[in-house]
C-alpha positions in Angstrom: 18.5 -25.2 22.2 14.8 -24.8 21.7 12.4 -23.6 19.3 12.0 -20.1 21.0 15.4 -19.4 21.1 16.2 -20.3 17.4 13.4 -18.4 16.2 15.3 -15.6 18.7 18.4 -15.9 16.3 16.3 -15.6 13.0 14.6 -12.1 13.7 17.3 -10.7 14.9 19.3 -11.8 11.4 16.7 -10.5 9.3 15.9 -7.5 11.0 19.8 -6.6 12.4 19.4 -5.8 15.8 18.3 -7.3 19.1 15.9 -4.4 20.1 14.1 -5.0 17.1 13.5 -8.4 17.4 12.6 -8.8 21.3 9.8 -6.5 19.7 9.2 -9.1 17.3 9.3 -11.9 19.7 7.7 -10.2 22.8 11.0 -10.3 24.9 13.4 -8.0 26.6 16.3 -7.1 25.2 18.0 -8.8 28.3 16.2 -11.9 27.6 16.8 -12.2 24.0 20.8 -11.5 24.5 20.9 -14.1 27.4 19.6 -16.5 25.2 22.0 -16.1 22.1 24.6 -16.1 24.7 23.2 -19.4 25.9 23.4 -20.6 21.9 26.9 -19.8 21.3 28.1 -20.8 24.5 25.9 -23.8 23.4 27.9 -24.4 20.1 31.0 -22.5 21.5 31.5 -20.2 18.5 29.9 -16.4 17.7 27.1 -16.0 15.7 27.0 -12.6 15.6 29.9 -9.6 14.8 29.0 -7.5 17.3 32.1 -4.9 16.1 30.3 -2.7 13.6 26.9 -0.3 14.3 24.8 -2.9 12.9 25.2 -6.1 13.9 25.8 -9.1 11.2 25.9 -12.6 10.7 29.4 -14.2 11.1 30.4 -17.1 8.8 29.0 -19.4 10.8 26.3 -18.2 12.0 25.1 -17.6 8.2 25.6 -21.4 8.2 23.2 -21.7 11.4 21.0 -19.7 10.1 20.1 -22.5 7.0 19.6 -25.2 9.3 17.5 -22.8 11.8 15.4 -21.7 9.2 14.5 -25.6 8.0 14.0 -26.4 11.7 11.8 -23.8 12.3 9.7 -24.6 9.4 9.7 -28.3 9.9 8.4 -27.1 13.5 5.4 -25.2 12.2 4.4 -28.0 9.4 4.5 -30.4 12.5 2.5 -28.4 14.6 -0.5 -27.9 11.6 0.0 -31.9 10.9 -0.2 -33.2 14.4 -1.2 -30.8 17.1 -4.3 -29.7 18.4 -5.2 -26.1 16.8 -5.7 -25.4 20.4 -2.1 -26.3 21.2 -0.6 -23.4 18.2 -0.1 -20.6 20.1 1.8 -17.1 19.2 0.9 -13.7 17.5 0.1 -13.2 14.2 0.4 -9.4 13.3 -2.3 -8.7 10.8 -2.8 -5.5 8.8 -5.7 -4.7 6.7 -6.6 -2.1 4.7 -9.6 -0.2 6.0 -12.1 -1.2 2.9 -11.7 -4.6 4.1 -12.2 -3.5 8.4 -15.3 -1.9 7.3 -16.9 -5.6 5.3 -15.7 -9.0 6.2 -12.8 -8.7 8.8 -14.8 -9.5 12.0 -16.1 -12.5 10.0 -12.4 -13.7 9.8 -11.5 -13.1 13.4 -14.2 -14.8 14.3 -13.0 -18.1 12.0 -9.2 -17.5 13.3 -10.8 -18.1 16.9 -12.3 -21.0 16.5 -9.7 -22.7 14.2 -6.3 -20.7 16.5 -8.1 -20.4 20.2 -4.9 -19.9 21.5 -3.3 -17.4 18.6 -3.5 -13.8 19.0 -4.2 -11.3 16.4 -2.6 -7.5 16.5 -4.3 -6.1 14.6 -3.5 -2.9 12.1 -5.9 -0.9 10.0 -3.6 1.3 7.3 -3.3 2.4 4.1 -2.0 0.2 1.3 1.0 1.7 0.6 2.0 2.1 4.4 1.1 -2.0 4.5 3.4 -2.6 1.9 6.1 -0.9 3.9 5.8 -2.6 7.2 5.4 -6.2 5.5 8.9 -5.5 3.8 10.4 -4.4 7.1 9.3 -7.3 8.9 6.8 -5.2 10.5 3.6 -7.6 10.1 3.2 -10.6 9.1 0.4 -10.8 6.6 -1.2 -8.4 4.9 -4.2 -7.3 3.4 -4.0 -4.1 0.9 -4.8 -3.1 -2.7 -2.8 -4.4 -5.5 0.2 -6.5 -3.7 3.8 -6.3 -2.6 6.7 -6.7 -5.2 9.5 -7.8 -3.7 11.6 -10.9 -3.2 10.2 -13.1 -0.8 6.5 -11.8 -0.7 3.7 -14.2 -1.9 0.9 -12.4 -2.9 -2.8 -14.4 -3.5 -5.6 -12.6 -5.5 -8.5 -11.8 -2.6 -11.4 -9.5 -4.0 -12.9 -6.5 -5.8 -14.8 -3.9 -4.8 -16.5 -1.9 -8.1 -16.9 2.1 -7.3 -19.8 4.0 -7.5 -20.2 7.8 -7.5 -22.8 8.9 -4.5 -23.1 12.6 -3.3 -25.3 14.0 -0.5 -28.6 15.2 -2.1 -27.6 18.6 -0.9 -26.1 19.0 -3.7 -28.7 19.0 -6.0 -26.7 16.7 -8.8 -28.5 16.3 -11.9 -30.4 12.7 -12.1 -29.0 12.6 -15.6 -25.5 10.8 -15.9 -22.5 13.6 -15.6 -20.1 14.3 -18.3 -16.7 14.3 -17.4 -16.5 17.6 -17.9 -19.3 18.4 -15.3 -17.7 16.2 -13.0 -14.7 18.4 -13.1 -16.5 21.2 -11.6 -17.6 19.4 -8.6 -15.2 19.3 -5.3 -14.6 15.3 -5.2 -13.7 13.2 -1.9 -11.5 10.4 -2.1 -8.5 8.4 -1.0 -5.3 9.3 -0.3 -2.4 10.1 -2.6 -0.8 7.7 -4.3 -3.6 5.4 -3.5 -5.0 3.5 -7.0 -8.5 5.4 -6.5 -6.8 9.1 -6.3 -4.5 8.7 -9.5 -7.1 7.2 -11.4 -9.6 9.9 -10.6 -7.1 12.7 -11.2 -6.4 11.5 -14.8 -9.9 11.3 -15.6 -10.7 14.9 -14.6 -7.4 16.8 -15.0 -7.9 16.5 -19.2 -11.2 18.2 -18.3 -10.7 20.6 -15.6 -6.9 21.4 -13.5 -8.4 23.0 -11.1 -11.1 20.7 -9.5 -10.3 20.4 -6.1 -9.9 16.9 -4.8 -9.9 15.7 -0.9 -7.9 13.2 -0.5 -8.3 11.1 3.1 -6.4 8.2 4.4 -9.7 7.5 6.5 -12.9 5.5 4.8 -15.1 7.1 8.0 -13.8 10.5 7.1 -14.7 10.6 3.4 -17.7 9.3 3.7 -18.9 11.9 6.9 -17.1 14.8 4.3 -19.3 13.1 1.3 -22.7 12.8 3.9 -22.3 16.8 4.5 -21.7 17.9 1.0 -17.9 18.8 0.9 -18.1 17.0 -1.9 -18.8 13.4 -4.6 -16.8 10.7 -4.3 -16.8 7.0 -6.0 -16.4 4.7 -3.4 -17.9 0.6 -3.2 -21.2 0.0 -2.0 -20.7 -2.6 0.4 -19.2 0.6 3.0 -22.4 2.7 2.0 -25.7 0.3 2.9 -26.3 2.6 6.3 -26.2 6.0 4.6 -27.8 4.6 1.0 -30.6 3.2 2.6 -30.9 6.3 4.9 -31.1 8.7 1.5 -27.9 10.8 3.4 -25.9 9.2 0.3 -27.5 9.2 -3.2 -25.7 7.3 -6.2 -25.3 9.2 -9.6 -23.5 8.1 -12.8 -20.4 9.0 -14.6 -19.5 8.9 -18.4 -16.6 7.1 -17.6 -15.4 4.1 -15.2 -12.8 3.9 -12.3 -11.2 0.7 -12.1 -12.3 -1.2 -9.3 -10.2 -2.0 -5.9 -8.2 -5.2 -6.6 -7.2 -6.5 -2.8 -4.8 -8.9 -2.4 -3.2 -11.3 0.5 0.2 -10.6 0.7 2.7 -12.8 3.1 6.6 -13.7 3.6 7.4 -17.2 2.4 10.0 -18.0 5.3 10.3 -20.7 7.8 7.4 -20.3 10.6 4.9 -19.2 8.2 2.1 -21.9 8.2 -0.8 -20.3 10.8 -0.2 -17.2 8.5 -0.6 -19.0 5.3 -3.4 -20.9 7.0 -5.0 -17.4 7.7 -4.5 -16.5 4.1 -6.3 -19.3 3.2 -9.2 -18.3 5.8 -9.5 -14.6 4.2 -9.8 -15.8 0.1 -12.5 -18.4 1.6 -14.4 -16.0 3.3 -13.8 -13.5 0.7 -15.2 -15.5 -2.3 -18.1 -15.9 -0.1 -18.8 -12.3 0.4 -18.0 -11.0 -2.9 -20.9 -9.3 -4.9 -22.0 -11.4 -7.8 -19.3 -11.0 -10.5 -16.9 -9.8 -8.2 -15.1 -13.2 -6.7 -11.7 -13.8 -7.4 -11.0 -18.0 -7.3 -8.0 -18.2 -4.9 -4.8 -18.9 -7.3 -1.6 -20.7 -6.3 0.9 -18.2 -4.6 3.7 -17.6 -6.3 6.8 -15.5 -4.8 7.3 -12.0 -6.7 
């Protein structure tokens, strides 16, 4: 009985199926049934009920799993306490939203490889709400998205703000005065995707003015801001993603009579057994986070608490 193969038995209870977790755990399927063979031939009784389409804990192997989970967890706090950061090895999944690829994630690979040499980061650029839905299905392991995750289970730590501004190409001749709401409206207007925090709070503020404006949604940063560079249309977006094309005058900033909220990110992780490089990564991201934040903008790291 090792480490390997009782984290082995804990994917494949939390996610229900041996294909999925040899994808988790970077096995064969072969190689992740021999060894749960080897375990109950080990403790000479099933673990699994193997009967029904999905397979399921037995009574006893719900009993296993409490004392696999606490050895798996005392495993990981040994390894932070004693051993050489060199010595942790694995792969830590790690999705990001792409607000955050475009400022301070290189910075943070960069710290994970000198603290983790030996860890490997999979990386995964998506949109927050697609985040939210791999990090409940076991998909990733940590998370970095707007707003959080609300589910059992899920710590989620407060990691920055971006304020929006509104910028159009000077192609389109805006007036340097601040817009009204109502002029606004009549502009076409480049954003994120739907359902995303940005789009809903954009489309309240001009459909009271204007049902008809036309609104671009993207799930790709690059994508609104080339459609916002050739004058398809405004957008309000932060200004730490726009230095290259403010400075460059292909991106102008205007004002609005009204405010968009800004983009609250947060660190969002599973509490479980095993989790201590993650929540050490965590801590890595609000540090460097902090750091970069505009003036005004940092968010103090706050104790996690599971939602």
């Amino acid at each position: 009985m090792n480490i390997r193969t009782l984290e082995t038995f804990i994917w494949i209870a939390r996610l229900g199926s041996f294909r999925a977790a040899a994808n988790r755990v970077y096995a064969s399927q072969p190689s992740v049934s021999a060894r749960i063979a080897g375990l109950e031939d080990q403790l000479g009784v099933e673990l699994f009920d193997r009967s029904g389409r999905q397979i399921t804990l037995t009574a006893k192997g719900r009993e296993f799993l409490i004392y696999a989970e606490k050895m798996l967890s005392l495993h990981g706090e040994m390894l932070q306490a004693v051993a050489k950061p060199s010595s942790i090895q694995g792969t830590i999944r790690l999705a990001v939203s792409e607000t955050i690829a475009h400022t301070w994630l290189p910075q943070l690979i960069e710290r994970v490889s000198e603290a983790y040499p030996a860890i490997n980061l999979e990386l995964d650029v998506d949109i927050s709400v697609n985040l939210a839905e791999k990090l409940v299905n076991h998909e990733i392991d940590i998370a970095f998205l707007m707003g959080g995750v609300n589910q059992p289970g899920i710590i989620n730590r407060k990691l920055c703000r971006y304020s929006l501004i509104w910028v159009a190409s000077p192609k389109l001749d805006l007036p340097k005065r601040p817009l009204s709401l109502e002029e606004l409206s009549t502009w076409p207007i480049v954003t994120y995707p739907r359902k995303s925090e940005p789009y809903m709070a954009i489309r309240s503020l001009v459909d009271p003015m204007n049902h008809s404006t036309r609104i671009h949604s993207s799930s790709s940063l690059s994508t609104i801001i080339r459609m916002t560079v050739d004058g398809l249309g405004v957008s309000a977006l932060p200004r730490e993603i726009l230095q290259r094309e403010l400075s460059a005058g292909t991106l102008r900033r205007f004002e609005v009579a009204a405010r968009v909220p800004d983009l609250a990110f947060s660190a969002a992780f599973r509490s479980g057994p095993g989790g201590n490089v993650v929540q050490a990564i965590a801590e890595l991201a609000l540090a460097i986070a902090e750091t970069r934040a505009p003036s005004g903008q940092k968010v103090p790291p706050t104790p996690g608490t599971a939602d």
